[in-house]
N, C-alpha and C positions, 0 to 999 in steps of 0.2 A: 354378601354385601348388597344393598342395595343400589338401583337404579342410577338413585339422582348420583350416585358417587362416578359412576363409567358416563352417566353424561356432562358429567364435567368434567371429563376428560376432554371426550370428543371437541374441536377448537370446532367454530363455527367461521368457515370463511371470507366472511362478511367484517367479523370481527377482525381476525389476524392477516398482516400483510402478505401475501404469496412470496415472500421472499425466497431467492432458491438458496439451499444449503449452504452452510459455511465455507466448505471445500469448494463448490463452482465459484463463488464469488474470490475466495485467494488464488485457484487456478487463474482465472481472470488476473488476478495482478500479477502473479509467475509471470505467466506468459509476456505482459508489459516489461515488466523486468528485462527478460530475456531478448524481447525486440533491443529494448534502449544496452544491454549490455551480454551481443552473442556469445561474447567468453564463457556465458553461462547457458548456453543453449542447444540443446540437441539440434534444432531446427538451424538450416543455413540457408542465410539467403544470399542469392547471386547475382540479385538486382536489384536498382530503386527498384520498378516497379514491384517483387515479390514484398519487397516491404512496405512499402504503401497499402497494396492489398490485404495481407497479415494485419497493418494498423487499421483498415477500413473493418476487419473483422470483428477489430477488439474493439472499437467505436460501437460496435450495435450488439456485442454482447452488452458492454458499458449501459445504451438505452436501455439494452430485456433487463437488468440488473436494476438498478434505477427506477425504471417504471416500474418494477414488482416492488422495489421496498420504501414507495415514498406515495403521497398521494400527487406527484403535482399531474398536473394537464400532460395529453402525449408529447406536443408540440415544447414542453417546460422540459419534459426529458430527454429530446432531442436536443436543444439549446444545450443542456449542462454536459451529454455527453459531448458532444462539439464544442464546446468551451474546454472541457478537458484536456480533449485532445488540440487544442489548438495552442495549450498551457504547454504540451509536453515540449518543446524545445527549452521554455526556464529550466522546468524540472530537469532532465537530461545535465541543461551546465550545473544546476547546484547539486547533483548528484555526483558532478564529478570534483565539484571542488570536495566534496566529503569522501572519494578517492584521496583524491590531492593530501587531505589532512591524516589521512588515515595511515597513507604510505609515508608521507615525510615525517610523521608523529610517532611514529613507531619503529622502530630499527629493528625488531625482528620481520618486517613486510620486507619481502626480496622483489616485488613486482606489484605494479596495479594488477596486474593480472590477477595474483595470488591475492589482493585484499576483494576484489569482485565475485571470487572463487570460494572465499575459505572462510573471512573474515563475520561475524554473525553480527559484529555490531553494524557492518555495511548493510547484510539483509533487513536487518530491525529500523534501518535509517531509511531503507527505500519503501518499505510498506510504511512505513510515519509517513515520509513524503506525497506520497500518492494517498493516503487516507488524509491529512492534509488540505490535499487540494479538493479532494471529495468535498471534505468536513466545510470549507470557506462556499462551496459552492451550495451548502444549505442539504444535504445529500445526507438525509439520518438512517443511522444503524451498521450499516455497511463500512465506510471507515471505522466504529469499533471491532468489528467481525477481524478487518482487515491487518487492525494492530494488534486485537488478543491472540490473531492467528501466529503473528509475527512475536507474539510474546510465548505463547506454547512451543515456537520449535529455537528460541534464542533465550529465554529467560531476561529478556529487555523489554519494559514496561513500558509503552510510548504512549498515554494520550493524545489522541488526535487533535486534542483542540492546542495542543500545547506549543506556542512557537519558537521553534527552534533557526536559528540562522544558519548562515555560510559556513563551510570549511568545520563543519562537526565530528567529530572523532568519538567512538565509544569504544575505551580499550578494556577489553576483559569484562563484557558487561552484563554476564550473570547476576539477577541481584536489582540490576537498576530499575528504580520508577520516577517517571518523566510525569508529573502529574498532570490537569486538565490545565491550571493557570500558570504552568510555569514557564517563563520566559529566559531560552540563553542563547546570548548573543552569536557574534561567529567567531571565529578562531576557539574553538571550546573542544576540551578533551574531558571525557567525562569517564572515570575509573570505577570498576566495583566497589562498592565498600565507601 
């Protein structure tokens, strides 16, 4: 084989974003996850303050993340990851209204607990959500990382750009695609097939 063929392999990094790997950026949202819902958490915390520090954590991963895969200013990636995290209490209630609809939309859920635990279309709802707010914040590539990841271990297709409202429900939903323009309301149960 010739030359030119392996150096166009070789990415020049000047060219390609330094973005970090797909897995540190969905660990990154686990971990959120997990802060906003310990039912799912190895980690316990036993104070405000250990959770505040935990979130101050995931705030400047949020920046290294961010600053690697976008060109804005430092000072532009500091702002959005502080904007995010200053989003997270919305996030947090409408996450639970999509509890809320999950567990009363469905008669085999025996507990919120068990729909935060088990339920894949809750997992697929909370990486849309927080890719989401990424996505409105002007945040490219990373909120798609963050929903094909959520599509790889659930089989639920969520475009990030796509707006979804309050009290959303995805029962059995292997199968589903949430396209970029699609628009559904809230009180919404959405079925495979």
């Amino acid at each position: 084989m010739e030359d030119h063929f392996f150096e166009q392999i070789i990415k020049n990094p000047l060219e390609q974003p330094n973005i970090p790997p797909n897995e540190v950026i969905s660990l990154w949202a686990e971990k959120l996850i997990q802060v906003l819902f310990p039912e799912n958490s190895p980690k316990v915390f036993s104070t405000i303050i250990d959770v505040k520090e935990y979130v101050a954590v995931l705030e400047l991963e949020l920046y290294d993340i961010i600053s690697a895969s976008c060109k804005l200013k430092n000072s532009e990636c500091k702002n959005a990851a502080g904007q995010f995290f200053e989003e997270l209490p919305a996030l947090y209630r409408v996450l639970n209204t999509d509890i809320v609809a999950i567990y009363e939309g469905d008669p085999a859920a025996q507990s919120r607990f068990e729909v935060i635990r088990t339920y894949p279309g809750f997992y697929a709802i909370c990486f849309y959500r927080i890719a989401h707010m990424l996505y409105n914040f002007g945040i490219p590539l990373v909120p798609r990382i963050l929903t094909e990841y959520a599509h790889s271990k659930t089989g639920i297709d969520i475009h990030p750009a796509a707006s979804i409202g309050e009290y959303f429900h995805i029962d059995h939903g292997t199968g589903i695609v949430i396209g970029e323009t699609s628009i559904i309301g809230r009180y919404v149960k959405l079925y495979q097939g």
